[in-house]
MARTORKE-729712 format. One record per residue: x, y, z of N, C-alpha, C, CB in turn; residue in three letters. Coordinates in Angstrom, 3 decimals. Glycine has a CB too. Example, Ala and Ser with C-alpha at 12.3 -4.5 7.8 and 13.67 -1.06 7.14 Angstrom:
# MARTORKE-729712
<node n_x="13.190" n_y="-5.690" n_z="7.800" ca_x="12.300" ca_y="-4.500" ca_z="7.800" c_x="13.200" c_y="-3.300" c_z="7.800" cb_x="11.308" cb_y="-4.473" cb_z="9.046" rest="Ala"/>
<node n_x="12.850" n_y="-2.250" n_z="7.080" ca_x="13.670" ca_y="-1.060" ca_z="7.140" c_x="12.900" c_y="0.030" c_z="7.870" cb_x="14.084" cb_y="-0.598" cb_z="5.725" rest="Ser"/>
***
This chain:
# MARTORKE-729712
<node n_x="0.846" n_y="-1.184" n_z="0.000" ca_x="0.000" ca_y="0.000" ca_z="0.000" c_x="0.887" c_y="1.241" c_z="0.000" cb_x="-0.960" cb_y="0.001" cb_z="1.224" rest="Unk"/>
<node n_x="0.382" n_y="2.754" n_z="-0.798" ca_x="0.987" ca_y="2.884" ca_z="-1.010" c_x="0.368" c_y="4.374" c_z="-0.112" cb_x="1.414" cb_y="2.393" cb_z="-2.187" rest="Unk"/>
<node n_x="0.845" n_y="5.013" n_z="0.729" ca_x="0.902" ca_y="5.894" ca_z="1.699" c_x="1.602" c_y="7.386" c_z="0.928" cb_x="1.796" cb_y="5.167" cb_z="2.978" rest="Unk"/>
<node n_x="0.522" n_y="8.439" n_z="0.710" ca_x="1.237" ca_y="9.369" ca_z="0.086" c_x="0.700" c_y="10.803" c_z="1.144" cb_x="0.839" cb_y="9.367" cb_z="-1.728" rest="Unk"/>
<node n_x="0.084" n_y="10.872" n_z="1.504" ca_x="-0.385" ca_y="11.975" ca_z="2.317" c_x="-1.726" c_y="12.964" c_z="1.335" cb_x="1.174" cb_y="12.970" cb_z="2.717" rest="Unk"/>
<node n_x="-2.274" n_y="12.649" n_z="0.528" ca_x="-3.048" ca_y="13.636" ca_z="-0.290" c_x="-4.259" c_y="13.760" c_z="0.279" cb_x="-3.220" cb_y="13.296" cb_z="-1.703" rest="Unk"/>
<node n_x="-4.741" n_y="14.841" n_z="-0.026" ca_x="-6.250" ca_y="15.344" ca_z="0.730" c_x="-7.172" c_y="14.864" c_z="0.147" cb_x="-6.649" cb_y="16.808" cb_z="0.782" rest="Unk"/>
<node n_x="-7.333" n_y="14.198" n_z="-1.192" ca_x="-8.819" ca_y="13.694" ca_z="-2.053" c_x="-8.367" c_y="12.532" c_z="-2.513" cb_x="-9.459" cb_y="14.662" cb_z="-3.433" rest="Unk"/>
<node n_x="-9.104" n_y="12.262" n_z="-2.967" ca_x="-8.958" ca_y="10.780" ca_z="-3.891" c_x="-8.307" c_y="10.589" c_z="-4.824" cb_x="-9.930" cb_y="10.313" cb_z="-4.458" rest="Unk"/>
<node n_x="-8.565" n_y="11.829" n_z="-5.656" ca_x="-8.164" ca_y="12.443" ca_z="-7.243" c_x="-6.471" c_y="12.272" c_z="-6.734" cb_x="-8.876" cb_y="14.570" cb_z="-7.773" rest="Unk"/>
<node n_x="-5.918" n_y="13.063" n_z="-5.923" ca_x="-4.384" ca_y="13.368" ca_z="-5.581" c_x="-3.992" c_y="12.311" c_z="-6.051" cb_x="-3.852" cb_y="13.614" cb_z="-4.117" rest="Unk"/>
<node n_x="-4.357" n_y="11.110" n_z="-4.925" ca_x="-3.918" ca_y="9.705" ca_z="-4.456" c_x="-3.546" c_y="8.903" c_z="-5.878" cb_x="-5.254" cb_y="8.875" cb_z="-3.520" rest="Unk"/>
<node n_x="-4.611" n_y="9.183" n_z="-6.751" ca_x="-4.739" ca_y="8.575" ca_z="-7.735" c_x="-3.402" c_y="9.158" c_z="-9.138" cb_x="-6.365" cb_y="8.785" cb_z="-7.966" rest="Unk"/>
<node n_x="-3.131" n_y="10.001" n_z="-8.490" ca_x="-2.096" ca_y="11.135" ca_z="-9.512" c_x="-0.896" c_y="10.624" c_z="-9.221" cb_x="-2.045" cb_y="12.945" cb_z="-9.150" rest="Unk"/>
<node n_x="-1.031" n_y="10.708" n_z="-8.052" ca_x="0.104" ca_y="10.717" ca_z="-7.495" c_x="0.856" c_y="8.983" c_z="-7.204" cb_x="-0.223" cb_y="11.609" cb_z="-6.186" rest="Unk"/>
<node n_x="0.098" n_y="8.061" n_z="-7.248" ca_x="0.146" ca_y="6.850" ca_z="-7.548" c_x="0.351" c_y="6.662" c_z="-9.441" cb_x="-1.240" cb_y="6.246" cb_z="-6.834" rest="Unk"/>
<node n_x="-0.119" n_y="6.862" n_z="-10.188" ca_x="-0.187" ca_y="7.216" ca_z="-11.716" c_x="1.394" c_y="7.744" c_z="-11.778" cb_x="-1.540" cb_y="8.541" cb_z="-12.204" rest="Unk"/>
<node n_x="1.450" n_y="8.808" n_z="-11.115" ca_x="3.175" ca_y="9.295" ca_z="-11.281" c_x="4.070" c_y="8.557" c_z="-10.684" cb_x="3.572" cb_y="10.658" cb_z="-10.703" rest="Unk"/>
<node n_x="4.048" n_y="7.332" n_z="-9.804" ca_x="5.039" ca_y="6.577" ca_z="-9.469" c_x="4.869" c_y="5.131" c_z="-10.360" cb_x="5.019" cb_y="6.448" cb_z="-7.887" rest="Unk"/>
<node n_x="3.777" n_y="5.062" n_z="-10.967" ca_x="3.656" ca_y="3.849" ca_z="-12.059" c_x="4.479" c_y="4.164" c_z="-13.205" cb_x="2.132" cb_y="3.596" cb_z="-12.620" rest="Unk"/>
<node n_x="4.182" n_y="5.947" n_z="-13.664" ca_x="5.492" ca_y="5.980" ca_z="-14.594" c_x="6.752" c_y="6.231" c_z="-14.587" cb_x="5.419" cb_y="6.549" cb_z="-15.293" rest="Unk"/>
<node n_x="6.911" n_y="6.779" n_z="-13.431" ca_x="8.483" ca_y="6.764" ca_z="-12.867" c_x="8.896" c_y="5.477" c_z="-12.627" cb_x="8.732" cb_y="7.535" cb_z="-11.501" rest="Unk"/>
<node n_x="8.537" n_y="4.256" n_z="-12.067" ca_x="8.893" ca_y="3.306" ca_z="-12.381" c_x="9.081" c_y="2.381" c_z="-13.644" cb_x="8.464" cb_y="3.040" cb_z="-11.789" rest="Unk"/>
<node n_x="7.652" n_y="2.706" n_z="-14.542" ca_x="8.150" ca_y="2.115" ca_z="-16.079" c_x="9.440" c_y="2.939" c_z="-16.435" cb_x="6.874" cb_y="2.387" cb_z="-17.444" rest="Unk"/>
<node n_x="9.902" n_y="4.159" n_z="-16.017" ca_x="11.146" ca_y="5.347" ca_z="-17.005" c_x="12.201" c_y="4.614" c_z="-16.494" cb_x="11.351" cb_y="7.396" cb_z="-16.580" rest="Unk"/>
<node n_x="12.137" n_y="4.113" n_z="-15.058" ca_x="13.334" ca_y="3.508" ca_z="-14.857" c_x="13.519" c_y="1.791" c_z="-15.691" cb_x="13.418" cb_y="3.489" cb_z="-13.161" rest="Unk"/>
<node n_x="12.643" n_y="1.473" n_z="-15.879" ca_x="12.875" ca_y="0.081" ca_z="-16.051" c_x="13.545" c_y="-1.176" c_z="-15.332" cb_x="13.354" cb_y="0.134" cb_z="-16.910" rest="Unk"/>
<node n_x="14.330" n_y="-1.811" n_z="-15.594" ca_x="14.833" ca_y="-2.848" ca_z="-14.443" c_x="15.823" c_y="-2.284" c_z="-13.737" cb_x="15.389" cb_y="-4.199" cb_z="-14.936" rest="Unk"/>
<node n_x="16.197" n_y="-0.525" n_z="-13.764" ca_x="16.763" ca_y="-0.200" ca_z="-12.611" c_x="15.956" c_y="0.235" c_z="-11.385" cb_x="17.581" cb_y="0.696" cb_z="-12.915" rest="Unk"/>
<node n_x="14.837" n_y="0.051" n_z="-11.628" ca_x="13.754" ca_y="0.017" ca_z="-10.971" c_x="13.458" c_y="-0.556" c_z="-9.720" cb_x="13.104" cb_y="-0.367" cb_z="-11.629" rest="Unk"/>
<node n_x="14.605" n_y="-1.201" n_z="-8.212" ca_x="14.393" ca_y="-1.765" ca_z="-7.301" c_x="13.504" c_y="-1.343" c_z="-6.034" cb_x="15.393" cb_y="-1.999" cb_z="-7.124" rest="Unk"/>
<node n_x="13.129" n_y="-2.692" n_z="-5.161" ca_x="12.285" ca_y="-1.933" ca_z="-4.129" c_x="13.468" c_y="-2.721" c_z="-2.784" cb_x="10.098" cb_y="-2.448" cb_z="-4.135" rest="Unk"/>
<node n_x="14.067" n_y="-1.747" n_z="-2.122" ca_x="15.189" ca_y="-2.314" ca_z="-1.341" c_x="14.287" c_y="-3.036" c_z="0.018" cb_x="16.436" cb_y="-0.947" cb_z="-0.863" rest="Unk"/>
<node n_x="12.811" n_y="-2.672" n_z="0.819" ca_x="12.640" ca_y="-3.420" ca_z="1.272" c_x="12.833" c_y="-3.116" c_z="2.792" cb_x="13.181" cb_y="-4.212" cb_z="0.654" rest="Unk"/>
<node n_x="12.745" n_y="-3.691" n_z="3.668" ca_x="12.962" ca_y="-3.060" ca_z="5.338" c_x="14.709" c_y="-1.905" c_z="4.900" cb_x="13.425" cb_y="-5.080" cb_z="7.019" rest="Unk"/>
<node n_x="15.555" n_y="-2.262" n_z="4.205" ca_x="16.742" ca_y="-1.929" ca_z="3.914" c_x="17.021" c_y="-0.428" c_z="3.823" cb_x="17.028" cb_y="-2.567" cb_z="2.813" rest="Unk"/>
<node n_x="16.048" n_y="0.224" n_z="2.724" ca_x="15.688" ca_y="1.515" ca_z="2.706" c_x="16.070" c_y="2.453" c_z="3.876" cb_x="14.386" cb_y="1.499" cb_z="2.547" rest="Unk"/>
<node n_x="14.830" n_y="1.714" n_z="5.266" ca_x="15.080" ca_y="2.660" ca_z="6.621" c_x="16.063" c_y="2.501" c_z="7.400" cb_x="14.136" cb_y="2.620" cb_z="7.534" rest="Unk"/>
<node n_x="16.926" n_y="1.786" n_z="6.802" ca_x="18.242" ca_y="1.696" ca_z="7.619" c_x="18.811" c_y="2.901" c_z="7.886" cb_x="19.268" cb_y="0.928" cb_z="6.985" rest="Unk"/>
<node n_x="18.640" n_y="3.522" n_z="6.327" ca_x="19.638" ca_y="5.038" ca_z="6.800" c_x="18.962" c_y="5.715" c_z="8.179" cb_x="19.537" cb_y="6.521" cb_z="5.332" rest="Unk"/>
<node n_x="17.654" n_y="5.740" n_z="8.354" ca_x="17.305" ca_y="6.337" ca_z="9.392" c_x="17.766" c_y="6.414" c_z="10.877" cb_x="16.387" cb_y="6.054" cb_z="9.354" rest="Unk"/>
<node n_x="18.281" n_y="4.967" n_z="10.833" ca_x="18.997" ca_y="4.274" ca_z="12.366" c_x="20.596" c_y="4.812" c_z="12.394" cb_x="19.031" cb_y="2.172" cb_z="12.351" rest="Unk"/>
<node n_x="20.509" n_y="5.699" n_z="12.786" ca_x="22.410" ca_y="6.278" ca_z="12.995" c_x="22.306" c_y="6.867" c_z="14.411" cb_x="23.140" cb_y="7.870" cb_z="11.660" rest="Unk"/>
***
């Protein structure tokens, strides 16, 4: 699920739409790192 913060439905839906094509632009550099990501957070 995908957690974006938008006030309507419409946003959610945009704004989900814009990470479907930012992910097709990347193509198979395209990874999802996974708990790994929030590591940087832990310092």
């Amino acid at each position: 699920q995908i957690k974006t913060g938008s006030l309507s439905r419409s946003d959610r839906v945009a704004k989900y739409n814009r990470l479907l094509v930012i992910e097709e632009e990347l193509g198979s550099a395209a990874t999802y790192p996974g708990k790994a990501a929030f590591n940087v957070f832990r310092d």
